[in-house]
C-alpha distance (Angstrom), angle and dihedral (degrees) to the residues before:
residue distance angle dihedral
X1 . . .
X2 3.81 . .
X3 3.69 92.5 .
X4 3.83 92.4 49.9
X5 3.71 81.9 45.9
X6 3.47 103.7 49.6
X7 4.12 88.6 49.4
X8 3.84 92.3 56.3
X9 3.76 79.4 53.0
X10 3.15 103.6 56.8
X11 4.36 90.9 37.7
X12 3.80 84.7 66.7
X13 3.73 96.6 43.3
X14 3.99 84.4 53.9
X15 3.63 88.6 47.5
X16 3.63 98.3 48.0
X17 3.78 93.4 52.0
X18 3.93 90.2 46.1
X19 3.72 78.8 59.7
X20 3.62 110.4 50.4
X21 4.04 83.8 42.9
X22 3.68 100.3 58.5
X23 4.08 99.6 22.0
X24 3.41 134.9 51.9
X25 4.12 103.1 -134.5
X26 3.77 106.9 167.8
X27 3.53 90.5 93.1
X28 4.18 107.9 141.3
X29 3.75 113.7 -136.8
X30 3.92 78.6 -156.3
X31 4.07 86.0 69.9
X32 3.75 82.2 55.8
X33 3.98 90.8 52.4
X34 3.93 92.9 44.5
X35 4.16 88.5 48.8
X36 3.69 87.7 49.6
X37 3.39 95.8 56.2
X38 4.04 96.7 41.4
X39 3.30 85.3 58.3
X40 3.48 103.5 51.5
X41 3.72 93.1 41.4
X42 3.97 85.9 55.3
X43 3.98 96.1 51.4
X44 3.58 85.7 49.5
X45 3.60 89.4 61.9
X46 3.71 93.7 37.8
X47 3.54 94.1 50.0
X48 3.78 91.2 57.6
X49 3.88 90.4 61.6
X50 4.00 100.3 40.3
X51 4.11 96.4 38.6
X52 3.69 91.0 67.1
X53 3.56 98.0 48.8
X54 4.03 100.0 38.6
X55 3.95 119.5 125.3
X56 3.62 109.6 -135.8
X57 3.76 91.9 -146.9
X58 3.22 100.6 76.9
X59 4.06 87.7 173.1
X60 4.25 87.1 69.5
X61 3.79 92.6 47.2
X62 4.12 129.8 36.1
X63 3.97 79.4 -172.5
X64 4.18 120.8 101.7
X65 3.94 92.4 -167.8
X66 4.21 116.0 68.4
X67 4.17 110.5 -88.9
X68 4.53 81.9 -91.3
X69 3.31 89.3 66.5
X70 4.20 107.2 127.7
X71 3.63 110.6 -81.3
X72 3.48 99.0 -161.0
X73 4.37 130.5 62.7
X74 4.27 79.7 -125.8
X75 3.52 84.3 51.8
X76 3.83 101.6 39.8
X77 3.99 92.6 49.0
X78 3.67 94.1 55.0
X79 4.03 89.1 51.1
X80 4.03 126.4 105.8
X81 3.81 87.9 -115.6
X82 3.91 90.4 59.6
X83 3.62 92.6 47.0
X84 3.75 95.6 52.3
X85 4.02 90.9 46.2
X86 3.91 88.0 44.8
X87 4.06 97.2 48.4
X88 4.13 80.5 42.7
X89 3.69 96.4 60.8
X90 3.63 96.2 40.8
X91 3.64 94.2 49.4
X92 3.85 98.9 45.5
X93 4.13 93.0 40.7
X94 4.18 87.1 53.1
X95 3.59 91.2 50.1
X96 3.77 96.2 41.2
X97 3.92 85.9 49.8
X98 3.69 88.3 48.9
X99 3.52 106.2 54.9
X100 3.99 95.2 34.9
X101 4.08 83.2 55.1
X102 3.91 92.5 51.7
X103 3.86 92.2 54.3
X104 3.61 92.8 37.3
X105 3.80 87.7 58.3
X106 3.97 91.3 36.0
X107 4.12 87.3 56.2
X108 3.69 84.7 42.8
X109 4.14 89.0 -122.7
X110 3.85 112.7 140.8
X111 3.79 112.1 -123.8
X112 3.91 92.2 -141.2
X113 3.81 93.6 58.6
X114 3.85 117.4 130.7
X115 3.97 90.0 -105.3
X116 3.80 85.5 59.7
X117 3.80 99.7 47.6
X118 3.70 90.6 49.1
X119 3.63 84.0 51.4
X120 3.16 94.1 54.9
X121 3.71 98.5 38.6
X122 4.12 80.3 49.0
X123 4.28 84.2 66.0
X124 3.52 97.8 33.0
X125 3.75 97.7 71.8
X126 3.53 99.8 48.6
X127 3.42 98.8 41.6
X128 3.80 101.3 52.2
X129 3.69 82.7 46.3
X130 3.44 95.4 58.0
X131 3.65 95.0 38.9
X132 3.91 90.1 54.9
X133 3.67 80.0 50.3
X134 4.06 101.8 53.8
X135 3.69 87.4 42.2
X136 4.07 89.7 59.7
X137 4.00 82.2 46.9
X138 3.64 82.8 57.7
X139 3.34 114.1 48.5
X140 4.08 82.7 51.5
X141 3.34 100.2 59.8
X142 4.03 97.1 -107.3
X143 3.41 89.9 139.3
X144 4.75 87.0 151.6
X145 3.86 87.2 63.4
X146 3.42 103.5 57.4
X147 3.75 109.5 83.7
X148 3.43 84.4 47.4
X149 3.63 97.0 49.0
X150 3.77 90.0 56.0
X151 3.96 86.4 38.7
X152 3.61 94.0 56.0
X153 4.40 97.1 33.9
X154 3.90 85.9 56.4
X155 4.08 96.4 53.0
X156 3.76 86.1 58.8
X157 3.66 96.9 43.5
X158 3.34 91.9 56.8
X159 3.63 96.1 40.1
X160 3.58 85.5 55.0
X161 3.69 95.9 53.3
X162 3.39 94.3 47.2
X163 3.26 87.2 85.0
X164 4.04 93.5 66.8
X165 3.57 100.9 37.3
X166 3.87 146.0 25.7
X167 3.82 105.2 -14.1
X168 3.76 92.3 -146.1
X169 4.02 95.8 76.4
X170 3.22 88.2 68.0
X171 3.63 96.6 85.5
X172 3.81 92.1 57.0
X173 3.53 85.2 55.7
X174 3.93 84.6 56.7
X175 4.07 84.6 46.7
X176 3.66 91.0 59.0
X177 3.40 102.3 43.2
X178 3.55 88.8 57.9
X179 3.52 94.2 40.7
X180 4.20 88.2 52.5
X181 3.36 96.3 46.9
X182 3.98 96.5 45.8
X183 3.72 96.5 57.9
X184 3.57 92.2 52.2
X185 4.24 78.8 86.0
X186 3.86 89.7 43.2
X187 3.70 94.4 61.7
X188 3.61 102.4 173.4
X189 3.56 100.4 36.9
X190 4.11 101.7 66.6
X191 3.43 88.2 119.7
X192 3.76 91.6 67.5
X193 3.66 91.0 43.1
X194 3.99 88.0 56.1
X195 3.21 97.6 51.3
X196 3.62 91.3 46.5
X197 3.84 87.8 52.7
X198 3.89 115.0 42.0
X199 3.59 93.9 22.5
X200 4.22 117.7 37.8
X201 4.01 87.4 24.5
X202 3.52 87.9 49.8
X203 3.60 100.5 50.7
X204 3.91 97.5 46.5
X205 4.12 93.3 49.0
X206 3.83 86.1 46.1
X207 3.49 91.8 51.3
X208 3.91 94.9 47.3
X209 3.61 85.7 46.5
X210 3.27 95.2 52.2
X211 3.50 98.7 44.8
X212 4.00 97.6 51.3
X213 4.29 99.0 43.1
X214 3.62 98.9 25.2
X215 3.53 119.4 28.0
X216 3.62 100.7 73.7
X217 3.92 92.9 46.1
């Protein structure tokens, strides 16, 4: 039996170090939490601009902002709603860093490993893609496709970094695809969808995350 033992042993210490070598793992559900709550906190704010100045009819206007809303990308950047989205991204990306650096260094993992920049090369392309994208959407005018844009971009980011890192966040990337492309019929209420996506989403997969790789350590 302590033969048979030992060999099961040393099967999972193999598999472990395949692991670490080829995936990036020190990802911190608690960056999922603090992303969650960025985002929440930011469509708060961004609520308080656009509910004032929604259309009810959504059938007269494909638009979520009023008809004074900027009509240019110079325009758009330099609005409140930009702002808020900016300050959100920065915020939730330095905490997400943060806490994913802390248990990188905790499980003694460095963050600059080759699974981690193929990780990060994994999100990169997507992302900018989809952020060349919503900036075309933008400068158009399409201001009803945006949260779904971004709703619908981030599924397949993550879906494509699942691929480098903890398999499980691949089913929120499922969740926001089908988040994204539902509220592209509930034009009008993408804010709601957004929320729903990067910031209650977030907070329950960080929180199973959390509770199944970190809790016990």
């Amino acid at each position: 039996m302590s033969a048979t033992k030992q060999q099961l042993d040393d099967l999972k210490n193999i598999k472990q170090m395949m692991e670490r070598s080829s995936r990036f793992i020190s990802l911190s559900g608690l960056s999922g939490i603090a992303a969650g709550i960025c985002a929440l906190v930011g469509a708060y704010f961004a609520y308080g601009i656009i509910s004032p100045n929604r259309i009810d009819d959504v059938e007269k206007t494909k638009d979520i902002y009023e008809p004074s809303a900027p009509e240019t990308l110079v325009g758009f950047m330099g609005s409140s709603l930009f702002m808020i989205a900016l300050v959100t991204f920065v915020a939730a990306f330095v905490l997400a860093f943060t806490f994913t650096w802390l248990r990188s260094r905790k499980n003694n993992v460095p963050i600059s490993g080759v699974a981690s920049r193929r990780l990060m090369w994994s999100v990169c392309v997507p992302m900018v893609a989809g952020g060349i994208y919503l900036l075309k959407l933008i400068e158009h005018g399409t201001y009803g496709l945006i949260a779904p844009g971004c709703l619908v971009f981030y599924g397949l980011t993550l879906l494509n970094a699942s691929k480098y890192t903890l398999a499980e966040i691949k089913y929120l990337g499922y969740i926001q695809l089908l988040l994204g492309i539902t509220s592209c019929w509930f034009i009008g209420y993408g804010l709601y969808f957004w929320a729903a996506g990067f910031g209650l989403m977030h907070i329950i997969y960080g929180t199973v995350m959390w509770a199944k790789y970190e809790r016990n350590s």
